[in-house]
C-alpha positions in Angstrom: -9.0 36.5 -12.1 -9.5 34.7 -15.6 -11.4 31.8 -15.8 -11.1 29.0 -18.2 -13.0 28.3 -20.8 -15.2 25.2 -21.1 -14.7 24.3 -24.2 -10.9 23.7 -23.9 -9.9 20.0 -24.5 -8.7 18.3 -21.2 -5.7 16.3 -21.0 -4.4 14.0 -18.0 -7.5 16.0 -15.8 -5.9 19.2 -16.4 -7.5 21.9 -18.8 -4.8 22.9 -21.4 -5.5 26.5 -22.9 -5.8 26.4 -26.6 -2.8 27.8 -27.5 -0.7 25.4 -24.9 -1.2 22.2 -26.7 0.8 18.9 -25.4 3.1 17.3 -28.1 0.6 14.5 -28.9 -1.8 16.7 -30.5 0.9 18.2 -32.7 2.6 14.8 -33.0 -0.9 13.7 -34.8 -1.6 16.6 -36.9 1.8 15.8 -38.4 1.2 12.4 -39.1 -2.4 13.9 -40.2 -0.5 16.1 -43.2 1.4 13.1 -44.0 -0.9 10.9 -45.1 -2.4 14.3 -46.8 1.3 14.3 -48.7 0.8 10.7 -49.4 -2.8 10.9 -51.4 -1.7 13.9 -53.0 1.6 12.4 -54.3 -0.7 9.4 -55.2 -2.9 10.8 -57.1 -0.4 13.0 -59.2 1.5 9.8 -60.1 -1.2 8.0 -60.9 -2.6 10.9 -63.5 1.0 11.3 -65.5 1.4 7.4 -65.4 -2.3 6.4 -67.1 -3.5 9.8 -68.1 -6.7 10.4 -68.7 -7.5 6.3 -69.0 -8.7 6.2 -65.2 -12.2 8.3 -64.5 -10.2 10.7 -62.1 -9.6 13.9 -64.7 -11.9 12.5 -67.2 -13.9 16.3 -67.5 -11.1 18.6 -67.5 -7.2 16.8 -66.7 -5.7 20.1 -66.7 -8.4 21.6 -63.9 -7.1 17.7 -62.0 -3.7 17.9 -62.1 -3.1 21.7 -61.3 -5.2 21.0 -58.6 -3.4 17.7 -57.8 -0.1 19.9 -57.8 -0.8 22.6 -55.4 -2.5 19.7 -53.2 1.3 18.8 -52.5 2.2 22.0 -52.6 0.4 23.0 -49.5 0.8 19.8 -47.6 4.3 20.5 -47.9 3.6 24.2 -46.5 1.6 22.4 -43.8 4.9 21.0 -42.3 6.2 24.0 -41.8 3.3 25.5 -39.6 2.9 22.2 -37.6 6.6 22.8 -36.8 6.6 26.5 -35.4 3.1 25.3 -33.5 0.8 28.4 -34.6 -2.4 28.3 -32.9 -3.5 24.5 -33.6 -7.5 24.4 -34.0 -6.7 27.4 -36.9 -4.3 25.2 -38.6 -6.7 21.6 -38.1 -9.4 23.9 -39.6 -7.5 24.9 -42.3 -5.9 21.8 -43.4 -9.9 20.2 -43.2 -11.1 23.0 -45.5 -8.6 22.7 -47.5 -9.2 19.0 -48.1 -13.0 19.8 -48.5 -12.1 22.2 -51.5 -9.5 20.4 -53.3 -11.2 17.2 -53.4 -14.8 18.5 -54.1 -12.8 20.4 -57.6 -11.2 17.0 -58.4 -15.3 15.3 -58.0 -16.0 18.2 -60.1 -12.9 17.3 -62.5 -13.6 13.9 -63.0 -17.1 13.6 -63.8 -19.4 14.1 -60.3 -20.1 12.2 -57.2 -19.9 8.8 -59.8 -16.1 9.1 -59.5 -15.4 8.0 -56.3 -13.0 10.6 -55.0 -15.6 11.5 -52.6 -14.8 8.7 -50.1 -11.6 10.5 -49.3 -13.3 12.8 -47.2 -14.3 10.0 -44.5 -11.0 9.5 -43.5 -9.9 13.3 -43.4 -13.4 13.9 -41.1 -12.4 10.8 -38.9 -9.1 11.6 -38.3 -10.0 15.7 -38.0 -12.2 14.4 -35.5 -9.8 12.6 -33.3 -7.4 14.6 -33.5 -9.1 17.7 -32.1 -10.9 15.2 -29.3 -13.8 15.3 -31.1 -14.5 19.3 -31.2 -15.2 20.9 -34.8 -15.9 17.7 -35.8 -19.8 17.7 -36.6 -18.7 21.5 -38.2 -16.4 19.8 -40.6 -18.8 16.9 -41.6 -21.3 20.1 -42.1 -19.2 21.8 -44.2 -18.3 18.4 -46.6 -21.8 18.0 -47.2 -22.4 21.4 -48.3 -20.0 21.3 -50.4 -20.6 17.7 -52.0 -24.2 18.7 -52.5 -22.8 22.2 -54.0 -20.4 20.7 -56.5 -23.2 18.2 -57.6 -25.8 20.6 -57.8 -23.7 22.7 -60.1 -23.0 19.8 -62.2 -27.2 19.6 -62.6 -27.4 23.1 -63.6 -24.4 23.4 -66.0 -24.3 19.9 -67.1 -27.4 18.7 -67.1 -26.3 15.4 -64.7 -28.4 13.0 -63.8 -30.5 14.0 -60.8 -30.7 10.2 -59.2 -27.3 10.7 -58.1 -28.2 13.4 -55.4 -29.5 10.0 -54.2 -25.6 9.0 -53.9 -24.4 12.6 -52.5 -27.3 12.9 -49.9 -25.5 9.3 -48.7 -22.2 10.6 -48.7 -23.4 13.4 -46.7 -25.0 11.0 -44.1 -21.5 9.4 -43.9 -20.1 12.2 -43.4 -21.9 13.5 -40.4 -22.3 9.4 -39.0 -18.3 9.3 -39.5 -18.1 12.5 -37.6 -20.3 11.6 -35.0 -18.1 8.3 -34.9 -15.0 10.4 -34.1 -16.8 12.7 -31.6 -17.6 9.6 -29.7 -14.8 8.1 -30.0 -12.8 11.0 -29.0 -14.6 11.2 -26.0 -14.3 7.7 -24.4 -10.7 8.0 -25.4 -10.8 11.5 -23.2 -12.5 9.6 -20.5 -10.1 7.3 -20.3 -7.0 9.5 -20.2 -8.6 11.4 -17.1 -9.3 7.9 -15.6 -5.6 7.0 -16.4 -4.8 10.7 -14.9 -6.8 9.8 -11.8 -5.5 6.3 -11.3 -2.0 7.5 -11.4 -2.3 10.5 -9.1 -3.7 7.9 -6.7 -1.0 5.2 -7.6 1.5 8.3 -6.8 -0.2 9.3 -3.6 -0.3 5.1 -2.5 3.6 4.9 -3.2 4.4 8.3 -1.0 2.1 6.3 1.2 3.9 3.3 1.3 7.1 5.3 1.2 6.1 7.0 4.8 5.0 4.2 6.3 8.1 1.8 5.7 10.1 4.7 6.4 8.6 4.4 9.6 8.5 1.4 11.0 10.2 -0.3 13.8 11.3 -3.1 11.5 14.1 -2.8 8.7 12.3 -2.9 5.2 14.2 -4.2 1.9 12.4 -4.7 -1.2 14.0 -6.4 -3.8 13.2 -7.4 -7.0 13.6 -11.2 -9.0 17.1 -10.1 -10.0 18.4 -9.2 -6.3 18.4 -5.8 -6.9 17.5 -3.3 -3.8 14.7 -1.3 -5.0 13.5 0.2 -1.5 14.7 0.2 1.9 13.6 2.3 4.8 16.4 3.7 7.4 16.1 0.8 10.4 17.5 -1.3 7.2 20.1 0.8 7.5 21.1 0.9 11.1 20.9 -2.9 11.4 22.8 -3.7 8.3 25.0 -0.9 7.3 24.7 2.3 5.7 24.0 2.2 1.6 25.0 6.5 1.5 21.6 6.6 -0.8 23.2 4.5 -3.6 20.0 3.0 -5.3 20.4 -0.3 -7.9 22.3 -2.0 -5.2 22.8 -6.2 -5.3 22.2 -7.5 -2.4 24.7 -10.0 -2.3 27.0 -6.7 -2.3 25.5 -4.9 0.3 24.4 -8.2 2.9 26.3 -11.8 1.5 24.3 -13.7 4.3 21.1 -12.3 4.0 21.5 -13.0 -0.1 22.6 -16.5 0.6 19.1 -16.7 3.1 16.9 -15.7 0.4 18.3 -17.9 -2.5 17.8 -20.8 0.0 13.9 -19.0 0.7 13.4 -18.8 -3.0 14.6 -22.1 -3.9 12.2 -24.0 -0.8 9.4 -25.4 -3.0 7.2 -25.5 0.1 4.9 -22.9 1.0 4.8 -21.0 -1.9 2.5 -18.3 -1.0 3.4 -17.8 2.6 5.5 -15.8 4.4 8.8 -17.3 5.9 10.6 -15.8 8.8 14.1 -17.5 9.7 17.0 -16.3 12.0 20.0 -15.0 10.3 21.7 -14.0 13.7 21.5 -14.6 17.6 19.5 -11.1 17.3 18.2 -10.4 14.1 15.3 -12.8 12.7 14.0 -12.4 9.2 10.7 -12.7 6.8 10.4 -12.7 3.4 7.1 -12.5 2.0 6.8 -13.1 -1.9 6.0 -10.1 -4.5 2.9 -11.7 -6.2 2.3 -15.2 -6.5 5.5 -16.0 -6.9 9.2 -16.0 -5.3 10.8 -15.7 -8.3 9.4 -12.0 -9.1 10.8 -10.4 -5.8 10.5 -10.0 -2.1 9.9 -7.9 0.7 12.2 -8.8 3.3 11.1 -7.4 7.0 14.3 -7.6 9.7 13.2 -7.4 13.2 15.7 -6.5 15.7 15.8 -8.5 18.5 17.6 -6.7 21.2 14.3 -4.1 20.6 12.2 -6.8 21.5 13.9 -8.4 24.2 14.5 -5.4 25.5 10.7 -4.7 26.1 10.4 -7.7 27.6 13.0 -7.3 29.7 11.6 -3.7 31.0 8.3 -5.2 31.3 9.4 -8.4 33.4 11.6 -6.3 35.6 9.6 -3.0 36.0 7.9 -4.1 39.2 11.3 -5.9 40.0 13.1 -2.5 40.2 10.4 -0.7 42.0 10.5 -3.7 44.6 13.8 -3.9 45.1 14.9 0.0 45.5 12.4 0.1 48.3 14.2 -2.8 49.8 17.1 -1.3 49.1 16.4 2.1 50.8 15.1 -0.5 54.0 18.1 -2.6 53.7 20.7 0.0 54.3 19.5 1.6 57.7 20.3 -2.3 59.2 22.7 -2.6 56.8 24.9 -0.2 58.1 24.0 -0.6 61.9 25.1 -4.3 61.6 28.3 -3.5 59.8 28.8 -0.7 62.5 28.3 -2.6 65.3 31.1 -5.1 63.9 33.9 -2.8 63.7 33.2 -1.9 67.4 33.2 -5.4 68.1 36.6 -5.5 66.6 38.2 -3.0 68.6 37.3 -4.9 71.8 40.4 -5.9 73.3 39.7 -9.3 74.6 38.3 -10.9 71.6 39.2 -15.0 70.9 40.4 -16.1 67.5 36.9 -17.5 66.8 35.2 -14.2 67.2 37.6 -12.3 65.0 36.7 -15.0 62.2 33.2 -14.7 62.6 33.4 -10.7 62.8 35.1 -11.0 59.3 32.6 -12.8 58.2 29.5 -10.5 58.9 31.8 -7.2 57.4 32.9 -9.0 54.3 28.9 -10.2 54.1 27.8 -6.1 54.7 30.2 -5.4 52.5 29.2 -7.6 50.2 25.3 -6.8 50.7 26.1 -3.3 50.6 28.1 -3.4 47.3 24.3 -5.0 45.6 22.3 -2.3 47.1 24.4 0.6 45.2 24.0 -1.4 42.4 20.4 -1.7 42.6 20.0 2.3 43.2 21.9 2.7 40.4 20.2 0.9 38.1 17.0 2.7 39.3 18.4 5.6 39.4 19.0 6.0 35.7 21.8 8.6 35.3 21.4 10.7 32.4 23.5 9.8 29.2 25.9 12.7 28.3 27.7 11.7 25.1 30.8 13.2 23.6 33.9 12.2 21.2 37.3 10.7 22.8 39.9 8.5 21.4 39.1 4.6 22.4 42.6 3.6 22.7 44.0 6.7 24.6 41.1 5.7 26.7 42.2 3.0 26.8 45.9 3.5 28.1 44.7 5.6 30.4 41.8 3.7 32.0 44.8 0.3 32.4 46.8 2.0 34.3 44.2 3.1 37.0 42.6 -0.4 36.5 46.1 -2.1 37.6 46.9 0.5 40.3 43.5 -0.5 42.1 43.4 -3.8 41.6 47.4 -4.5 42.2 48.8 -6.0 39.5 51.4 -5.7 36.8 50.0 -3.8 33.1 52.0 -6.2 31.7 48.4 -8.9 31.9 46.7 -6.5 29.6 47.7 -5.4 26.2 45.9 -3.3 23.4 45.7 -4.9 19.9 45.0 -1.1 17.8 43.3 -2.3 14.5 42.2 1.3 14.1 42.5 4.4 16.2 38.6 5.5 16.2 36.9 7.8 18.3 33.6 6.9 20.3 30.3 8.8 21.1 29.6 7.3 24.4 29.7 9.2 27.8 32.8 8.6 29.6 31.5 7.4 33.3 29.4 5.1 31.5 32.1 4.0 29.3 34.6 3.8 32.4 31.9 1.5 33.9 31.4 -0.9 31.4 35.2 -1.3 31.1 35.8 -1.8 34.5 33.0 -4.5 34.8 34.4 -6.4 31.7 38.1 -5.8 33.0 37.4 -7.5 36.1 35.6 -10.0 35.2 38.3 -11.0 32.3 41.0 -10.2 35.8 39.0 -13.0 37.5 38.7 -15.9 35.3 42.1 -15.5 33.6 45.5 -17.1 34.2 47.2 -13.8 35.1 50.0 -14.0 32.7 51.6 -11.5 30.0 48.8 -10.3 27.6 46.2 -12.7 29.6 44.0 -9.9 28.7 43.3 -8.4 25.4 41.3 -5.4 24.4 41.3 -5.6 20.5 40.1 -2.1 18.7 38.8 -1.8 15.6 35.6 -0.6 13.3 33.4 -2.3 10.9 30.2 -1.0 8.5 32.9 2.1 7.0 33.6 3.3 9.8 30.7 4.1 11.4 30.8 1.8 14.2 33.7 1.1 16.7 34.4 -2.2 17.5 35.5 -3.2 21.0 36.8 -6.9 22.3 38.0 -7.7 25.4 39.4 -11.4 25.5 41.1 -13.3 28.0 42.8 -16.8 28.1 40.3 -18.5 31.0 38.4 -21.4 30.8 35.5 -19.4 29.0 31.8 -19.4 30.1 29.7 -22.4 31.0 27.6 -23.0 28.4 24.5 -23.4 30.7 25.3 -19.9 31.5 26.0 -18.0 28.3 22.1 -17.1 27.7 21.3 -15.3 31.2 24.8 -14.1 31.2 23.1 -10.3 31.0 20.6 -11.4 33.2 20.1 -9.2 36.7 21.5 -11.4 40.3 22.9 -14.5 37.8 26.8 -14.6 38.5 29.3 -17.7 38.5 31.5 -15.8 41.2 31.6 -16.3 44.6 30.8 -13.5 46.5 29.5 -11.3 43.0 26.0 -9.5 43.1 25.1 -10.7 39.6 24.3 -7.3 38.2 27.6 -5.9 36.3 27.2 -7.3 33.1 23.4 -6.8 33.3 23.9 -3.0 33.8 26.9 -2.9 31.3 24.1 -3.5 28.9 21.8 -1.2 30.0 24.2 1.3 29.7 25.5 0.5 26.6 22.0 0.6 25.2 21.6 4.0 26.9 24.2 5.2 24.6 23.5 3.8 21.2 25.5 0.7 21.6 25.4 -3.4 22.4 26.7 -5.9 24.2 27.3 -9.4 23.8 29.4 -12.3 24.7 30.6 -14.0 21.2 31.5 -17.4 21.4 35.1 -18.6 20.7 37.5 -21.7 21.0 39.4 -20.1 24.2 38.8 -17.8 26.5 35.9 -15.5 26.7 35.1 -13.0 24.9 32.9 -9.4 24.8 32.0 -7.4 22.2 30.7 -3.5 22.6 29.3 -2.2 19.5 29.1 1.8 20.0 29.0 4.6 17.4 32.0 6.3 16.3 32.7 10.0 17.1 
């Protein structure tokens, strides 16, 4: 197993083998050999435009401009290495040595340490040094000095310069190593800082998966959207309350939910409450909160949807838990009587001296049993809780069907019912439960309509693409009560005489067993059901 080596420079927390260098380290090296292009070119124009009038050259021109010359000549090599990427601490090594030499020859060329030229190496040190992160950098400050201190005490010995200005090399020199040590420094906070960055955005990473999980799972729908409407995140309850989106992403959402749009402009544009969460109703079952991105409602939202049906179902299965264990064990000790009574009324019946009177009365009590015993089936039933077996059928051949047994039990012409097909869908539902809630509907339209052609309608249809099959059953009676529309799916409330109060109540609960709803939707004639279900 290899190990790696220490000294390797460490980018975004991640060691990054010498010979593997990111683009940014290449990137400056190139801009690096530029400005190397740039002084040379500099330099060369300004010796053929004023000659040997400046200082630089003023020893030996020819020595300066030869040198000047294949200065540009290898910058322009150094292009070409930079671009095939060949081992990069080789090539910043040799571009830095090569600066060293050619500008300690054109000190040399133009009169010693006096000229100048010398300051040029403080920027090639600095920007070796940040360029390599700050490694090699004290080496190349190191090898400056030597050879500023070389060149000038060459000049001493063949020259005869003056030796004060060792004085002025001996600073240079301490530049040198103090710029150096500036870049090293540098270089290192500026390392620290990328692996602080690298940190910060693994964690910001690891917070949005985060976030992602937990709205994915939550029992409320999630949108998020931004100042300009736009959908940036949703979670899949989002989904099954408002449609489908088929992962499209950049979605308005006055193109995916015109209501809920509408809600939010009016939230956005409520100059109260800036900071605070507001929850509204945008349906009979689905209430709403937006709470503001930031400090402001302008930026962008985060818009909760809470099914209602969800809750109010809880409740409902909390208030009536001990109801149902209560009333199937007065169930079970009702029928025993129950039966004896009704029983013992058919016997009374067959007596063959019995007065008008007593015939009425003996009606009475087996219509009653009946009656009583109809309520305790239902209440077995519901505590029973038959298990759902879903498949796919055709709603409106179903339909068809399911009418003509409907009218042959309950004697009367088809001609009272009739289809309106706005699609021919199929369901996921299982068909006794199906049969059930149809029949309870069915008869309760039967009972409250006027009996005449088409008095009852069962409109088919689908809504959110498809995915949902829409059922209505209509009739032309005098409608619901209004006192009476909110416990309409409430267990033992009925406005019929004689009824046990629990058909619509178990219509729901076994719509909900299969993935569907029920509701009662209110119109200007009539009344009228909706079941929501799935489609096959």
């Amino acid at each position: 197993m290899s190990v790696a080596r220490t000294d390797q420079p460490w980018v975004t927390g991640v060691a990054v083998p010498a010979g593997d260098r990111p683009d940014a380290f290449w990137r400056s090296l190139f801009f690096f050999n530029v400005y190397r292009l740039i002084v040379a070119v500099l330099l060369l124009a300004g010796t053929a435009i004023w000659g040997n009038t400046l200082q630089f050259g003023s020893r030996d021109i020819a020595t300066f401009v030869i040198t000047v010359g294949i200065y540009v000549l290898f910058s322009i090599a150094s292009f070409a290495l930079i671009k095939i990427r060949w081992r990069f601490n080789l090539q910043l090594t040799l571009q830095v040595a090569a600066d060293i030499v050619v500008i300690v020859i054109l000190i040399y060329a133009s009169n010693g340490v006096s000229s100048g030229l010398g300051l040029l190496l403080f920027t090639t040190l600095a920007a070796a040094g940040l360029i390599s992160r700050g490694r090699l950098a004290l080496f190349h400050a190191a090898l400056a000095s030597i050879a500023v201190l070389l060149e000038h005490t060459y000049e001493v010995l063949k020259h005869d310069a003056n030796f004060a200005l060792y004085v002025q090399a001996g600073l240079l020199s301490g530049g040198y190593f103090a710029t150096a040590w500036l870049a090293h420094t540098l270089a290192r906070r500026a390392l620290a800082s990328e692996q602080l960055a690298a940190r910060r955005e693994i964690d910001l990473e690891n917070m949005a998966q985060v976030n992602q999980l937990v709205i994915r799972d939550m029992q409320d729908g999630v949108l998020v959207v931004d100042g300009n409407g736009v959908i940036r995140q949703f979670n899949a309850r989002a989904e099954r309350i408002l449609g489908p989106l088929r992962g499209q992403r950049e979605v308005l959402l006055s193109d995916y939910a015109q209501a809920l749009a509408a809600r939010l402009e009016r939230w956005r544009n409520d100059a109260t409450g800036l900071d605070a969460a507001s929850e509204t109703t945008l349906n009979r079952n689905l209430s709403v909160r937006f709470v503001p991105v930031g400090k402001s409602r302008s930026v962008g939202a985060v818009i909760f949807l809470e099914d209602r049906t969800r809750v109010q179902a809880e409740a409902r299965q909390m208030k009536l838990a001990a109801l149902g264990r209560l009333t199937a064990n007065i169930a079970h000790e009702i029928r025993n009587p129950l039966g004896a009574i009704s029983h013992a009324a058919e016997l009374l019946q067959e007596e063959p001296s019995i007065s008008a009177t007593t015939t009425r009365l003996l009606t009475i009590i087996h219509d009653n049993s009946g009656r009583l015993d109809r309520m305790v089936n239902d209440v077995l039933r519901l505590n029973r809780g038959d298990r759902v077996q879903r498949e796919n059928f055709k709603a409106v051949d179903y339909l068809k069907t399911f009418i003509d047994q409907f009218c042959q039990i309950e004697k009367i012409p088809p001609e009272i019912f009739e289809i309106a097909q706005i699609a021919d869908p199929e369901v996921l539902f299982d068909r006794n439960h199906f049969n059930q809630v149809m029949w309870n509907l069915c008869r309760n339209a039967l009972r409250h309509c006027r009996r005449g052609k088409a008095s009852i309608r069962i409109v088919v249809g689908t809504e959110r693409g498809g995915s949902v099959v829409k059922l209505d059953v209509i009739d032309d009676g005098s409608g619901v009560p209004a006192a009476v529309r909110s416990q309409l799916f409430e267990p033992f409330v009925t406005t019929a005489t004689g009824g046990t109060g629990l058909g619509l109540y178990i219509a729901r609960e076994v719509c909900e067993a299969n993935g569907a709803t029920i509701e009662y939707v209110e119109s200007s004639g009539g009344a009228q059901f909706t079941v929501l279900c799935r489609a096959g």
